[in-house]
PDB file of N, CA, C and O in Angstrom:
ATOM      1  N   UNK A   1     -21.170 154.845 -56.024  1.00  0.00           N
ATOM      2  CA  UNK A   1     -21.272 155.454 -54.710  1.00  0.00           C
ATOM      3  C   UNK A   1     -19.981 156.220 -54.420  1.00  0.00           C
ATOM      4  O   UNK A   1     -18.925 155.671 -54.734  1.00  0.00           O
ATOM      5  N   UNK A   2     -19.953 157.504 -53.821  1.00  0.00           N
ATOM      6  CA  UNK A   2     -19.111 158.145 -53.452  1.00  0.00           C
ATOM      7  C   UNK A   2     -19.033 158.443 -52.402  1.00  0.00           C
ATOM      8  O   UNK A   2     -19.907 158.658 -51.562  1.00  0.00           O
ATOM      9  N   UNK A   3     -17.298 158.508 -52.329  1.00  0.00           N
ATOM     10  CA  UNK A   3     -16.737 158.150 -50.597  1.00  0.00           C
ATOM     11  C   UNK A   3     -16.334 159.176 -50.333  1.00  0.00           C
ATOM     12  O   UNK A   3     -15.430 159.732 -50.958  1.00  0.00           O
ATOM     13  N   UNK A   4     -17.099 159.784 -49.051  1.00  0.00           N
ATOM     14  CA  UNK A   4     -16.917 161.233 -48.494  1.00  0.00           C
ATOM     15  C   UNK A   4     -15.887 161.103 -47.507  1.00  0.00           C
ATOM     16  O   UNK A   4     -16.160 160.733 -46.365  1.00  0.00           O
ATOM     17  N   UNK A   5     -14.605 161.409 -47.905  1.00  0.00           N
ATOM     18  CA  UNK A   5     -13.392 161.590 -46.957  1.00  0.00           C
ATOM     19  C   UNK A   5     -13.211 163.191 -45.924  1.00  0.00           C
ATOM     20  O   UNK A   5     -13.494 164.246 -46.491  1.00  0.00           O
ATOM     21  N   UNK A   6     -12.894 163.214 -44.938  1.00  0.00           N
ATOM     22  CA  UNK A   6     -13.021 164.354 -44.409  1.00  0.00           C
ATOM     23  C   UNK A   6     -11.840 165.223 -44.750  1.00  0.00           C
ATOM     24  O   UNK A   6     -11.933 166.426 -44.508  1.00  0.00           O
ATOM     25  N   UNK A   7     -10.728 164.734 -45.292  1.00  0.00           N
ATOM     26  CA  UNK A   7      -9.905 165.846 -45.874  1.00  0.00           C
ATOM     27  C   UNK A   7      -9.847 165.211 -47.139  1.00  0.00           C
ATOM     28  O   UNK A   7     -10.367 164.143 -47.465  1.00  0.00           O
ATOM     29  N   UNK A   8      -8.823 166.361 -48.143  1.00  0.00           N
ATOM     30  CA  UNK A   8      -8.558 165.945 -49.330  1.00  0.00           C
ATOM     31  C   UNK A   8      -7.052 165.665 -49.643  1.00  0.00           C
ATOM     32  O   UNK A   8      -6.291 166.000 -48.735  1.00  0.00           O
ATOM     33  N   UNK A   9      -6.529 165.165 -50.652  1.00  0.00           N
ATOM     34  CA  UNK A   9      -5.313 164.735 -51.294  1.00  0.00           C
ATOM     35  C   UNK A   9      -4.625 165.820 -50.578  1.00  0.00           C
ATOM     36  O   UNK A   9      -4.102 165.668 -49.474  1.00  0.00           O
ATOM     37  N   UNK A  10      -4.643 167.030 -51.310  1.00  0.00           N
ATOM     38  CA  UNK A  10      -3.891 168.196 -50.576  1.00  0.00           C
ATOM     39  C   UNK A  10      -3.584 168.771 -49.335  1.00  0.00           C
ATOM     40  O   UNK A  10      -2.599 169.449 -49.044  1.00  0.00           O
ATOM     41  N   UNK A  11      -4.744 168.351 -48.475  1.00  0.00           N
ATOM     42  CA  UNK A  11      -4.614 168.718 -47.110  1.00  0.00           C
ATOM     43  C   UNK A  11      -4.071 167.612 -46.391  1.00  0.00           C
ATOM     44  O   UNK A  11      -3.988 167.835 -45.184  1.00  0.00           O
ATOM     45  N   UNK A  12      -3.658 166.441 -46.775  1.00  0.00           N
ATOM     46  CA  UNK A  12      -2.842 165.747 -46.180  1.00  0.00           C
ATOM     47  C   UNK A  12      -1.803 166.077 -46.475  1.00  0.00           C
ATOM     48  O   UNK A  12      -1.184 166.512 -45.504  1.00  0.00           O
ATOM     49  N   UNK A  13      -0.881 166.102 -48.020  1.00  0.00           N
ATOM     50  CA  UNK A  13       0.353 166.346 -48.347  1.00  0.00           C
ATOM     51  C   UNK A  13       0.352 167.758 -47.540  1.00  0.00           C
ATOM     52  O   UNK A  13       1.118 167.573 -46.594  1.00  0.00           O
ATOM     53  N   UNK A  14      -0.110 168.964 -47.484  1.00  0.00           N
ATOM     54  CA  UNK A  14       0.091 169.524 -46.093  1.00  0.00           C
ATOM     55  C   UNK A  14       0.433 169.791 -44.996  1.00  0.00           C
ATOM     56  O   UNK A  14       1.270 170.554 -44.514  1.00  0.00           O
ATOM     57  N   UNK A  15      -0.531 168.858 -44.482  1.00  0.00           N
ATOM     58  CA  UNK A  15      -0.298 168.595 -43.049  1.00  0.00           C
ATOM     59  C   UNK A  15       1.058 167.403 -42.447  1.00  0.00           C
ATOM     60  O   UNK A  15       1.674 167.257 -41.391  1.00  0.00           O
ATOM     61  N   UNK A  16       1.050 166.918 -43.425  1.00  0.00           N
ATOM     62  CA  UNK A  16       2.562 165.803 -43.711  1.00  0.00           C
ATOM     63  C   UNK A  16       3.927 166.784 -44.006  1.00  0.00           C
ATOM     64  O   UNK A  16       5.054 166.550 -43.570  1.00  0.00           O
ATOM     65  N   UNK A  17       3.638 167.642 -44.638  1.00  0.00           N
ATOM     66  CA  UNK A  17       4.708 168.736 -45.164  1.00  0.00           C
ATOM     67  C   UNK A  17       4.839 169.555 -43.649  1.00  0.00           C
ATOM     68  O   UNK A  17       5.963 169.737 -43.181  1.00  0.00           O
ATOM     69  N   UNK A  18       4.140 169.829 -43.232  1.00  0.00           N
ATOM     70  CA  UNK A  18       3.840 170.829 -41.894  1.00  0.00           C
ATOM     71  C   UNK A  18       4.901 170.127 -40.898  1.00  0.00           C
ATOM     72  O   UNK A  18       5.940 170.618 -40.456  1.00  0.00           O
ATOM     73  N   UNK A  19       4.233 168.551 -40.610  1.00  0.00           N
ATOM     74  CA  UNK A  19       4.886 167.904 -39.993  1.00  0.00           C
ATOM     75  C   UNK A  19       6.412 167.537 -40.162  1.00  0.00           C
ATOM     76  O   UNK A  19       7.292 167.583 -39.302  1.00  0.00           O
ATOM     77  N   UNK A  20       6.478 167.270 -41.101  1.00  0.00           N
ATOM     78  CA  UNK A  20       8.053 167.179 -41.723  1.00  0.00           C
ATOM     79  C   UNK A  20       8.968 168.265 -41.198  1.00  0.00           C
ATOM     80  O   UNK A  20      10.102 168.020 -40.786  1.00  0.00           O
ATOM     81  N   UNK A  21       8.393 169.566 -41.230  1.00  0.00           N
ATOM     82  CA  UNK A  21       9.184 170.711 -41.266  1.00  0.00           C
ATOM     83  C   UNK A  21       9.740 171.167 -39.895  1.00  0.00           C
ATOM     84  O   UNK A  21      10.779 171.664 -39.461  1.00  0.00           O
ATOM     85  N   UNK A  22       8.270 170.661 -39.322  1.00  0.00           N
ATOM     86  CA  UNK A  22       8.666 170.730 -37.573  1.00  0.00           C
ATOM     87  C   UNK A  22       9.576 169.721 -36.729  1.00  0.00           C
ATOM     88  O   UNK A  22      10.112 169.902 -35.635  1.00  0.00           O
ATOM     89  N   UNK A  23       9.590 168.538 -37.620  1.00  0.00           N
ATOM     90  CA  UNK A  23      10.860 167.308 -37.302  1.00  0.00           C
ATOM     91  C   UNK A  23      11.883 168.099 -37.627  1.00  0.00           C
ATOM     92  O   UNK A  23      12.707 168.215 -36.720  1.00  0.00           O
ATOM     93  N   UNK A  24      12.178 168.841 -38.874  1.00  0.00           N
ATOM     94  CA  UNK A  24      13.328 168.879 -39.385  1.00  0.00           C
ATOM     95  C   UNK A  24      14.190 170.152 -38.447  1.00  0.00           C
ATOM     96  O   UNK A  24      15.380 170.369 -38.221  1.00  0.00           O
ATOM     97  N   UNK A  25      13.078 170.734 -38.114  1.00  0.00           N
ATOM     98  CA  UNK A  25      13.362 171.963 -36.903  1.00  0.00           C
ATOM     99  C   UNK A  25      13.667 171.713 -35.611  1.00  0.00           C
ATOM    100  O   UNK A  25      14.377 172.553 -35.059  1.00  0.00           O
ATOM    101  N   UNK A  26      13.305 170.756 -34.972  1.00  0.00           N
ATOM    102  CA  UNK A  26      13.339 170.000 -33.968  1.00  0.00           C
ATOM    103  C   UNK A  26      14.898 169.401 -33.934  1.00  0.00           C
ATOM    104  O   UNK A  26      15.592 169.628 -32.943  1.00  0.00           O
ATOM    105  N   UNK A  27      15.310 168.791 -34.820  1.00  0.00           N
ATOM    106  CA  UNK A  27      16.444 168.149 -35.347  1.00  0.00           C
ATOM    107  C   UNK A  27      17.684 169.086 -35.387  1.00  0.00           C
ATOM    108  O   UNK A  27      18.678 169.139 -34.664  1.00  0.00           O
ATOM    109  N   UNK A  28      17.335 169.731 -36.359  1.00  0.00           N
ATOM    110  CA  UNK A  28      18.371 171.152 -35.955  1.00  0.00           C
ATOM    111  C   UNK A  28      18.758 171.679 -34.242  1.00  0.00           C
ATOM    112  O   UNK A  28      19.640 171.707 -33.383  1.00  0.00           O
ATOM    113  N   UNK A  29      17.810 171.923 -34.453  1.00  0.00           N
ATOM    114  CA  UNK A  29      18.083 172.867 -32.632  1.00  0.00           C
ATOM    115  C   UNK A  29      18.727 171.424 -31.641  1.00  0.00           C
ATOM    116  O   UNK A  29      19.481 171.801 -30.745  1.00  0.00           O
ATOM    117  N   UNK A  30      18.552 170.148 -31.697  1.00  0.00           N
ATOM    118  CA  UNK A  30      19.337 169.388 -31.359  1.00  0.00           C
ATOM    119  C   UNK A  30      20.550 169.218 -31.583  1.00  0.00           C
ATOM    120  O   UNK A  30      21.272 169.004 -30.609  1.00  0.00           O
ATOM    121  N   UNK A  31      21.000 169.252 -32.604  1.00  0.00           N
ATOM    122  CA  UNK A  31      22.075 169.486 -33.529  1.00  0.00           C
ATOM    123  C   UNK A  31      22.935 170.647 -33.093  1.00  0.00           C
ATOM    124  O   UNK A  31      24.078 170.370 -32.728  1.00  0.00           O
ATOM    125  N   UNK A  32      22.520 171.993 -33.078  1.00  0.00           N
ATOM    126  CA  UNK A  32      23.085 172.957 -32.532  1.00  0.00           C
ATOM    127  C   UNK A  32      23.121 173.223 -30.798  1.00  0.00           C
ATOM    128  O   UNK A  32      23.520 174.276 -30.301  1.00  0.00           O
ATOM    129  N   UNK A  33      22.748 172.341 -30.211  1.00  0.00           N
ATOM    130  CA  UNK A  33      22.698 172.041 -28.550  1.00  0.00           C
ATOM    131  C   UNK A  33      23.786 171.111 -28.691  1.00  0.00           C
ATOM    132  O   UNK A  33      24.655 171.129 -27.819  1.00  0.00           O
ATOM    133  N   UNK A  34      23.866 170.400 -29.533  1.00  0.00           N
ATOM    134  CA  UNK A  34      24.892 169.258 -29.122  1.00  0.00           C
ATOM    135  C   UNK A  34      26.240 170.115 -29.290  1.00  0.00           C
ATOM    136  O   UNK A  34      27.119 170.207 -28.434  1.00  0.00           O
ATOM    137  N   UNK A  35      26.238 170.703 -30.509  1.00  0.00           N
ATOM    138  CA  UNK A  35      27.330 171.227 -31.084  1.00  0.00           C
ATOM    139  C   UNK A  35      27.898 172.122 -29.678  1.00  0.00           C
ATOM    140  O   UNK A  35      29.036 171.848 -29.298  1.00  0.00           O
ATOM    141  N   UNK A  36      27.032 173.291 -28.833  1.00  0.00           N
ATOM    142  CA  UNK A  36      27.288 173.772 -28.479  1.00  0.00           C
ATOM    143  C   UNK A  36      27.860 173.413 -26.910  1.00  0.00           C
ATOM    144  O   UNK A  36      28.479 174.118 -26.112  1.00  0.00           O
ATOM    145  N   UNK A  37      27.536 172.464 -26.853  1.00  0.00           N
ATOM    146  CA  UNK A  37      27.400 171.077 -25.639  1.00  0.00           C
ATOM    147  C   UNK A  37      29.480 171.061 -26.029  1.00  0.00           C
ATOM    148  O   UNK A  37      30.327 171.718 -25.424  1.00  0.00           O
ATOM    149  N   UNK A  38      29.701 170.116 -27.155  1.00  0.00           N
ATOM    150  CA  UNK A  38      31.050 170.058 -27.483  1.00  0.00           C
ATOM    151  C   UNK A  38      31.963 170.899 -27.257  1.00  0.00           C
ATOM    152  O   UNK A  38      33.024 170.712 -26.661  1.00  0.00           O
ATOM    153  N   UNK A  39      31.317 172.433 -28.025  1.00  0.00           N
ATOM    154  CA  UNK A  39      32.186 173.154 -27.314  1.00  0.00           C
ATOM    155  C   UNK A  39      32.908 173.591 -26.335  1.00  0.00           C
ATOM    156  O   UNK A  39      34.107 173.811 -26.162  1.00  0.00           O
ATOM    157  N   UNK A  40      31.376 173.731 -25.348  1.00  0.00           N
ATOM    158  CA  UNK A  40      31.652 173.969 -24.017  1.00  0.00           C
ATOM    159  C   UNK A  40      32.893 172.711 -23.749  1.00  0.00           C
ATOM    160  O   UNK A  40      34.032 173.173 -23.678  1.00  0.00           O
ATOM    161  N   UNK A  41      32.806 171.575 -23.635  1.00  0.00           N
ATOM    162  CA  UNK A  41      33.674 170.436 -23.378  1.00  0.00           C
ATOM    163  C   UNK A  41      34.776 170.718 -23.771  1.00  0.00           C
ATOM    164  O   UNK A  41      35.699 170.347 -23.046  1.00  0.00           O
ATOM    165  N   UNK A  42      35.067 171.341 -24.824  1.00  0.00           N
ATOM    166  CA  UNK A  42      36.559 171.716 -25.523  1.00  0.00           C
ATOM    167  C   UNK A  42      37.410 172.495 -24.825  1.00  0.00           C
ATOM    168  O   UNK A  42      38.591 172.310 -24.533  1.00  0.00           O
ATOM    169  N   UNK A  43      36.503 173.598 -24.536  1.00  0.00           N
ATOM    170  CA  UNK A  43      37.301 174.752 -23.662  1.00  0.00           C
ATOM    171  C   UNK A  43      37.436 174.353 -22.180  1.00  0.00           C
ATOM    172  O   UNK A  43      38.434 174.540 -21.483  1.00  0.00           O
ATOM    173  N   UNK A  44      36.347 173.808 -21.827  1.00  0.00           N
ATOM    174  CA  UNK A  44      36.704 173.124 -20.177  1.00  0.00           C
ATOM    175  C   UNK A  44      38.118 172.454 -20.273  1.00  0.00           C
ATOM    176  O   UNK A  44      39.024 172.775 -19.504  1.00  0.00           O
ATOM    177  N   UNK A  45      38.279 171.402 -21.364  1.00  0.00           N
ATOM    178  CA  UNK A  45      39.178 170.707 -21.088  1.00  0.00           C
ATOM    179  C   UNK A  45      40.292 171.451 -21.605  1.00  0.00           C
ATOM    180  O   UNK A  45      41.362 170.924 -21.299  1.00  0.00           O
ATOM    181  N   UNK A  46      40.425 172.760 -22.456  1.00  0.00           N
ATOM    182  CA  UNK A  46      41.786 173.194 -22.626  1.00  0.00           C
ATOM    183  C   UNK A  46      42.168 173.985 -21.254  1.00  0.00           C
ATOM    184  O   UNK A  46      43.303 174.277 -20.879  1.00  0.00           O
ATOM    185  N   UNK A  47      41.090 174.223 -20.683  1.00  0.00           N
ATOM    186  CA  UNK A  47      41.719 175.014 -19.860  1.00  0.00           C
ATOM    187  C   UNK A  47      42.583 174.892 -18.640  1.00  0.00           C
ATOM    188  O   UNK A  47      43.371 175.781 -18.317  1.00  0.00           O
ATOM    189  N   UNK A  48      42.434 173.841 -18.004  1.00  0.00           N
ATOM    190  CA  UNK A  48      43.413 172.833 -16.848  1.00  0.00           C
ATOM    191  C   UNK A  48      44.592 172.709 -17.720  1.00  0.00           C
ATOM    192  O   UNK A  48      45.670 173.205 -17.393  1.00  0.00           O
ATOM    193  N   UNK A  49      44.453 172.180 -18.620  1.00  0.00           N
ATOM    194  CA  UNK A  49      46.248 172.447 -19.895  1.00  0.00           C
ATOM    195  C   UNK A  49      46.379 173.259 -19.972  1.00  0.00           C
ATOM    196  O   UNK A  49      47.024 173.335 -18.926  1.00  0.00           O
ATOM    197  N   UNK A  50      46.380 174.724 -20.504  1.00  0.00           N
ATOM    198  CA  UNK A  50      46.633 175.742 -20.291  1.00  0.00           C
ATOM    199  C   UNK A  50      47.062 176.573 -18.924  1.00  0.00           C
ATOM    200  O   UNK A  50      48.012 177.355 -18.869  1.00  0.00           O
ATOM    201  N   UNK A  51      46.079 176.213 -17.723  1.00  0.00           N
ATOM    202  CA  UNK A  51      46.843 176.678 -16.193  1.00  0.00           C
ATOM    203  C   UNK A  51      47.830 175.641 -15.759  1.00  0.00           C
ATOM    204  O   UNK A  51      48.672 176.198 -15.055  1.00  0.00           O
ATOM    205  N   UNK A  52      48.077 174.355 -15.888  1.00  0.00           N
ATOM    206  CA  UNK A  52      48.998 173.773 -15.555  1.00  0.00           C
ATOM    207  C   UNK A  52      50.207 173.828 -16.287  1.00  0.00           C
ATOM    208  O   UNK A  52      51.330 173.621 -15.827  1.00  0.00           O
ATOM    209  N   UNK A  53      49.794 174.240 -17.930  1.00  0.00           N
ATOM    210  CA  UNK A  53      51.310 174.249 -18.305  1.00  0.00           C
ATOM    211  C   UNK A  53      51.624 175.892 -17.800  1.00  0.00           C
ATOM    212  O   UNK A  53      52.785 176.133 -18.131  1.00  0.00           O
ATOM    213  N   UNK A  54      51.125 176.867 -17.251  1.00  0.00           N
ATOM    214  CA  UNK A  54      51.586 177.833 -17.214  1.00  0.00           C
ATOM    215  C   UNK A  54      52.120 178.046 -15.300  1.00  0.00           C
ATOM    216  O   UNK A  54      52.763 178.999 -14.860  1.00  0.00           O
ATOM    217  N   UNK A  55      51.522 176.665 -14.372  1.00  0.00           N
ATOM    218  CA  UNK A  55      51.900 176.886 -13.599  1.00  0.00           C
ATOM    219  C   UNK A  55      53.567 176.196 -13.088  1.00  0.00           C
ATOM    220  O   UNK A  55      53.892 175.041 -13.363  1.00  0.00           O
ATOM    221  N   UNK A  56      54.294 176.984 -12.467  1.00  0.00           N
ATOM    222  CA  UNK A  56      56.037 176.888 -12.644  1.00  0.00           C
ATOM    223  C   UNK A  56      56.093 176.149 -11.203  1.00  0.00           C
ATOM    224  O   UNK A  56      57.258 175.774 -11.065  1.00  0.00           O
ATOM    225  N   UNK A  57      55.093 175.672  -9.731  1.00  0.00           N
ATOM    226  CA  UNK A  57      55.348 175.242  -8.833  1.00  0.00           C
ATOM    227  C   UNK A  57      55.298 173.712  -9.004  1.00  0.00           C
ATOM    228  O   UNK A  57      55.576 172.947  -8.080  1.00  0.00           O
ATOM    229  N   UNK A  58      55.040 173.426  -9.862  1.00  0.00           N
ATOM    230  CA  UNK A  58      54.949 171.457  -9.893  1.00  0.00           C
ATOM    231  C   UNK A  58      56.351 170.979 -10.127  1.00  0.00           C
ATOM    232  O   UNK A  58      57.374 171.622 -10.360  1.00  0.00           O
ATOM    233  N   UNK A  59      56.190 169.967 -10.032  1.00  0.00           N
ATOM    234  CA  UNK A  59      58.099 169.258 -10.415  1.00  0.00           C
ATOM    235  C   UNK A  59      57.374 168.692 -11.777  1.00  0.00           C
ATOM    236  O   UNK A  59      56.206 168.409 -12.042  1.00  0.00           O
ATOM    237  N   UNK A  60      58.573 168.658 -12.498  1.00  0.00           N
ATOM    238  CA  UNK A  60      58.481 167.838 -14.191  1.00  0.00           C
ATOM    239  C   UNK A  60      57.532 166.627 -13.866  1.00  0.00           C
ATOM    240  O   UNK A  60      56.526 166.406 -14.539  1.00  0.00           O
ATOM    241  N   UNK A  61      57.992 165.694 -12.567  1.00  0.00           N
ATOM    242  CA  UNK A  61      57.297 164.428 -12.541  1.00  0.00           C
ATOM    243  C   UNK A  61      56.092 164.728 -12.811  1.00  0.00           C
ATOM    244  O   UNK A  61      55.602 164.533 -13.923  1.00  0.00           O
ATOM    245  N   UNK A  62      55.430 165.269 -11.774  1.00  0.00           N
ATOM    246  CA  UNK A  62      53.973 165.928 -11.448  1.00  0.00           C
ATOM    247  C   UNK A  62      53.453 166.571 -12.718  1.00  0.00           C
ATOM    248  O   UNK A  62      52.310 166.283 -13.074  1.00  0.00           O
ATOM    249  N   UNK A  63      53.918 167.110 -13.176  1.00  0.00           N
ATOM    250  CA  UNK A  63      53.206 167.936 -14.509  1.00  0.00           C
ATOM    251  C   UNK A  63      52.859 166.532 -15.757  1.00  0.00           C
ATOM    252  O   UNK A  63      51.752 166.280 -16.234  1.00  0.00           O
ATOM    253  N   UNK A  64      54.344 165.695 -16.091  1.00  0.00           N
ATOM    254  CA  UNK A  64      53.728 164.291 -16.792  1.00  0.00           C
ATOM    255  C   UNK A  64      53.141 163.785 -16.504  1.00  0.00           C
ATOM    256  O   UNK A  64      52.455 163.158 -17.310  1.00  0.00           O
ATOM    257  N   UNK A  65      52.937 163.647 -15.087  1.00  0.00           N
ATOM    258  CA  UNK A  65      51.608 162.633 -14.870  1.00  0.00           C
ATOM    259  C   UNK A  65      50.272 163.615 -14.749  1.00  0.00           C
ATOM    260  O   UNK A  65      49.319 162.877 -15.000  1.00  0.00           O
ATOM    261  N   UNK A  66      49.809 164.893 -14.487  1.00  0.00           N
ATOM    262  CA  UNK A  66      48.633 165.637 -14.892  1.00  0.00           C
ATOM    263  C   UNK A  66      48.540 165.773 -16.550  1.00  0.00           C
ATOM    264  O   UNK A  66      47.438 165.596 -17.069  1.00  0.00           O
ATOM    265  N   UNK A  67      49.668 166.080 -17.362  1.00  0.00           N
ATOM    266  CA  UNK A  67      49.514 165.649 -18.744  1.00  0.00           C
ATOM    267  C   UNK A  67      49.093 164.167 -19.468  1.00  0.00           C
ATOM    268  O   UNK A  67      48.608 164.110 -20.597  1.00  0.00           O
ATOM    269  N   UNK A  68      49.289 163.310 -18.855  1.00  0.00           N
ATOM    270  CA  UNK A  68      49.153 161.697 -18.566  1.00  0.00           C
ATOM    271  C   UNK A  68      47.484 162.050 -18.851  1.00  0.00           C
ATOM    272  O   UNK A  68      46.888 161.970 -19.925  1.00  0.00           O
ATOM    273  N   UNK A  69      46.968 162.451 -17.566  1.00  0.00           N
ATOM    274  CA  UNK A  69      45.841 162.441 -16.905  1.00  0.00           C
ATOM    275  C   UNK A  69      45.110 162.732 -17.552  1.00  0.00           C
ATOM    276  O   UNK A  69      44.228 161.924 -17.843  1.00  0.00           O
ATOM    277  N   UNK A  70      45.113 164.411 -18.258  1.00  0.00           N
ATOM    278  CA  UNK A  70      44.301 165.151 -18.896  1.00  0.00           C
ATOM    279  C   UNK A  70      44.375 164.264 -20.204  1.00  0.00           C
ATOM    280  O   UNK A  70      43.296 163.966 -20.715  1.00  0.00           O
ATOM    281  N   UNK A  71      45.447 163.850 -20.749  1.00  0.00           N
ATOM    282  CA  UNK A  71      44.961 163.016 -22.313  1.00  0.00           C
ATOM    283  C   UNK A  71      43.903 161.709 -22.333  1.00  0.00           C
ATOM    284  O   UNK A  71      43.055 161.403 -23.172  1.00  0.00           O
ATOM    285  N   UNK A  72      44.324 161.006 -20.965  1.00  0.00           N
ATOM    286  CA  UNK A  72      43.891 160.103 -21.090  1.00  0.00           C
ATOM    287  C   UNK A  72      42.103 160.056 -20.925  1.00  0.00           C
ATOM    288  O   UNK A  72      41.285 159.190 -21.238  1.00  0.00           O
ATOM    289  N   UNK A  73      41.927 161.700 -20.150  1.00  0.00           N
ATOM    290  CA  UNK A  73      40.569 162.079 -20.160  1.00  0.00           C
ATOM    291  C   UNK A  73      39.938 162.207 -21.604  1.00  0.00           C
ATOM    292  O   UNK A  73      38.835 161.698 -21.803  1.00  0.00           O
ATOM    293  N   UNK A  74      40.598 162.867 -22.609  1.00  0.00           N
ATOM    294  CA  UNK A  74      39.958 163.492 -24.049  1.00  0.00           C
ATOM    295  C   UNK A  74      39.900 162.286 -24.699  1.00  0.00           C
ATOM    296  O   UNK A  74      39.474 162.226 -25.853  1.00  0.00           O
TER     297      UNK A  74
END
């Protein structure tokens, strides 16, 4: 007796391959959101270091303790 399956060998490895490809795509573009996520975070945080070390109205105290601050943020 023969067993009538509605797909065959191939159209599963297929549709499994199909699927795979769209995880693996999915995965990526996460990957490159995150990445781009980091970035953004990088430059936010250089940039308060960068205007504070360039601003000349703080006293020394004040500037170590916003340098304090900002490290202890990263």
């Amino acid at each position: 007796m023969a067993c009538s399956l509605p797909y065959t060998v191939e159209k599963i490895q297929t549709h499994v391959q199909i699927q795979c490809d769209k995880d693996d795509a999915a995965r990526q573009e996460a990957i490159m959101g995150i990445t781009t996520l980091l970035e953004q975070a990088m430059v936010a945080k250089e940039d308060p270091m960068k205007y504070y070390a360039e601003c000349k109205t703080f006293r020394q105290k004040d500037m170590l303790r916003l340098r304090k601050f900002l490290d202890d943020e990263a």
